[in-house]
C-alpha positions as CSV (number, residue, x, y, z in Angstrom):
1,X,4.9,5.2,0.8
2,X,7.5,3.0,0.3
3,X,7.0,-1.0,-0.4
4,X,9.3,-1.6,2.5
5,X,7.2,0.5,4.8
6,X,3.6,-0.6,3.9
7,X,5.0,-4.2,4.3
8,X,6.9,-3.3,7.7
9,X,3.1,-1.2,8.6
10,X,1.0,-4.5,7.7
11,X,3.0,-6.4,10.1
12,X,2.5,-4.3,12.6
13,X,-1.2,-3.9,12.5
14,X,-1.1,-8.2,13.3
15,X,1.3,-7.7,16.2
16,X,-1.0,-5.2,17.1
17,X,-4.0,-7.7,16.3
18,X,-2.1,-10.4,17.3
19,X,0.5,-9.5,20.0
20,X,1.7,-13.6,20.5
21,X,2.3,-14.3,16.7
22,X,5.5,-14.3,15.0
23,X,5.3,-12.2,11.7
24,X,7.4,-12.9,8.6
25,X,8.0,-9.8,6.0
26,X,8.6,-11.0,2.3
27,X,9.0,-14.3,2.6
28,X,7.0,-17.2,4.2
29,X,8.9,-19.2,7.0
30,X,10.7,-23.1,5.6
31,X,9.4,-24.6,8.8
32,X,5.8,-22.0,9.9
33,X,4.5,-23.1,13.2
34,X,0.6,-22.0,14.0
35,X,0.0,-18.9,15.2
36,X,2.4,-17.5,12.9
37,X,2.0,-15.1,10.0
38,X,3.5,-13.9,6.9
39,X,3.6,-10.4,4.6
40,X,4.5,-10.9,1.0
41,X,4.4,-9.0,-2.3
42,X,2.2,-10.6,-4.6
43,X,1.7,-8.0,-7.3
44,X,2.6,-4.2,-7.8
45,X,1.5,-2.2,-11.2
46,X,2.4,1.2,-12.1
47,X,-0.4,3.4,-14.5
48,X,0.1,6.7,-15.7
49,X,-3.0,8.6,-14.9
50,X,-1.8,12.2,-15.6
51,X,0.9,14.2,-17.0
52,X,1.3,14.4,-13.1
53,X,0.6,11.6,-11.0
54,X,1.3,7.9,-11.2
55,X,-0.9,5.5,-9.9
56,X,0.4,2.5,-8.1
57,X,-1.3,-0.7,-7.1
58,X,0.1,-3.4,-4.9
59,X,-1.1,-6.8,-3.7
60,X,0.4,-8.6,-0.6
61,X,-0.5,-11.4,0.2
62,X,-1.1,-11.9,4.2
63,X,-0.8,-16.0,5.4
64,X,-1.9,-17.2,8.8
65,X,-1.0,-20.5,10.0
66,X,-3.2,-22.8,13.0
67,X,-4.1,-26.0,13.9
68,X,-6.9,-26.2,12.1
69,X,-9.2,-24.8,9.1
70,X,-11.7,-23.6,11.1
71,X,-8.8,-21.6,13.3
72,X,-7.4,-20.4,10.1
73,X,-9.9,-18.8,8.3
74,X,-11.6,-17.0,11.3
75,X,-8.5,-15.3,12.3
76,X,-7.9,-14.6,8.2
77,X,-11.5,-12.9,8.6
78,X,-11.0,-11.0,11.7
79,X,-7.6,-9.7,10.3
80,X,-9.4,-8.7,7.1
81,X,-11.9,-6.8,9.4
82,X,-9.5,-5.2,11.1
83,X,-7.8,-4.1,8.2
84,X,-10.6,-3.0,6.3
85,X,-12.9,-1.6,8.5
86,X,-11.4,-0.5,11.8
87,X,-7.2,-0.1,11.8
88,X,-6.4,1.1,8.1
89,X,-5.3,4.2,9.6
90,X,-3.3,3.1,12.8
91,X,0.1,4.0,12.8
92,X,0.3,5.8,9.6
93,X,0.0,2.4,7.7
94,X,-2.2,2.5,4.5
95,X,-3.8,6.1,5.7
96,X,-3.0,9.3,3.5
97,X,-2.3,8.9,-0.5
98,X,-2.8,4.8,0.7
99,X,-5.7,3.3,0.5
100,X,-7.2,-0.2,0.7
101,X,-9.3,-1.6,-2.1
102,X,-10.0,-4.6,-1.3
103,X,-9.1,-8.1,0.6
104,X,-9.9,-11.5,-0.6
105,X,-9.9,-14.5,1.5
106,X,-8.9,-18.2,-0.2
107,X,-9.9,-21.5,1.5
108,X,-7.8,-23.0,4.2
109,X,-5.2,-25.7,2.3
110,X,-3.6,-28.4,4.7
111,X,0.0,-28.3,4.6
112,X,2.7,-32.1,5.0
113,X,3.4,-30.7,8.4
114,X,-0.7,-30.9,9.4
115,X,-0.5,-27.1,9.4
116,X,-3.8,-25.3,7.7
117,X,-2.3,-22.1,5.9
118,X,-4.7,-19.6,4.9
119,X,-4.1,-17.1,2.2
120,X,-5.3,-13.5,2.3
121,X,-4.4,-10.6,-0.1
122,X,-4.9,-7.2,0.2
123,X,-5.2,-5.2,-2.9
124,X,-4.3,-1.4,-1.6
125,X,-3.6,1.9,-3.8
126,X,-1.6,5.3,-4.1
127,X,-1.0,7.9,-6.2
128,X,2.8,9.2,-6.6
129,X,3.9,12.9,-7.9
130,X,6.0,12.3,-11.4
131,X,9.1,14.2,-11.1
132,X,9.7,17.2,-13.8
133,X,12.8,18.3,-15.4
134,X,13.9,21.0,-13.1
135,X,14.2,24.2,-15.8
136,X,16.5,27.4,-15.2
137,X,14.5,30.3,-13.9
138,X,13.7,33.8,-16.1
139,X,16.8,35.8,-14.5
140,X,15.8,39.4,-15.8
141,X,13.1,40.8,-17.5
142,X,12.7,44.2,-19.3
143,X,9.3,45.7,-20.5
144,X,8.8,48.7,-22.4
145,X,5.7,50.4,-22.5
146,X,4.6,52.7,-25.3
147,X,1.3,54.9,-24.6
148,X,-1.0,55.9,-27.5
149,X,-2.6,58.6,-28.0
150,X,-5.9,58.5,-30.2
151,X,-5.5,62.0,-31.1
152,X,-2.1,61.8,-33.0
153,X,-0.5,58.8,-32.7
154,X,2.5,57.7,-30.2
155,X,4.1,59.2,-27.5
């Protein structure tokens, strides 16, 4: 799955938590207002597990913006819930070669504007096919066959 797709999937699982809030993909808003949310790469790393397959780890980090700490972090927790233990299949979003790792929750900071912002990440996983050289195919093959006999030799 694409990063543009996992993002666009994460969003879509908070509307789908969250059908009021405004979500933001890759960036966090100049001027966020509470009750809205953002979807950002933090992190991706690509390992060579076999001749064959390539495993990829990302990181995005999920924000949530309220009123207040106690606001923030229980809706940080319910989304982590959701994510982890009830919706990681919904709409196709980190289901199949996806799959979800982990999700780690920061403390609430207060922002100039008197926001609280509250960090999330979600550390999720796949495994891609490497791509092979494509070679040109055996086009005709001949076999002889020669038949002994143990009595006096070859046919």
């Amino acid at each position: 799955m694409s990063l543009a797709e996992e993002v666009g999937g994460l969003a879509e699982l908070i509307t789908a938590k969250y059908p009021e809030a405004v979500v933001h993909r890759f960036q966090e808003p100049p001027l966020p207002a509470a009750g809205e949310f953002a979807v950002t790469l933090k992190q991706e790393t690509r390992r060579s597990e076999t001749r064959s397959q390539t495993r990829v780890e990302r990181q995005y980090m999920m924000v949530c913006y309220a009123n207040d700490a106690k606001t923030a972090i229980l809706t940080m927790e319910a989304l982590s819930r959701s994510l982890m233990n009830e919706g990681v299949d919904a709409g196709g979003v980190l289901s199949g070669p996806v799959r979800a790792e982990s999700f780690t929750i920061d403390a609430p900071e207060k922002l100039d504007s008197g926001l609280q912002k509250c960090n999330g990440t979600i550390h999720v996983h796949a495994r891609e096919s490497v791509t092979f050289k494509n070679h040109e195919k055996i086009g005709k093959v001949e076999m002889r066959l020669a038949t002994i006999n143990l009595k006096g030799g070859m046919k």
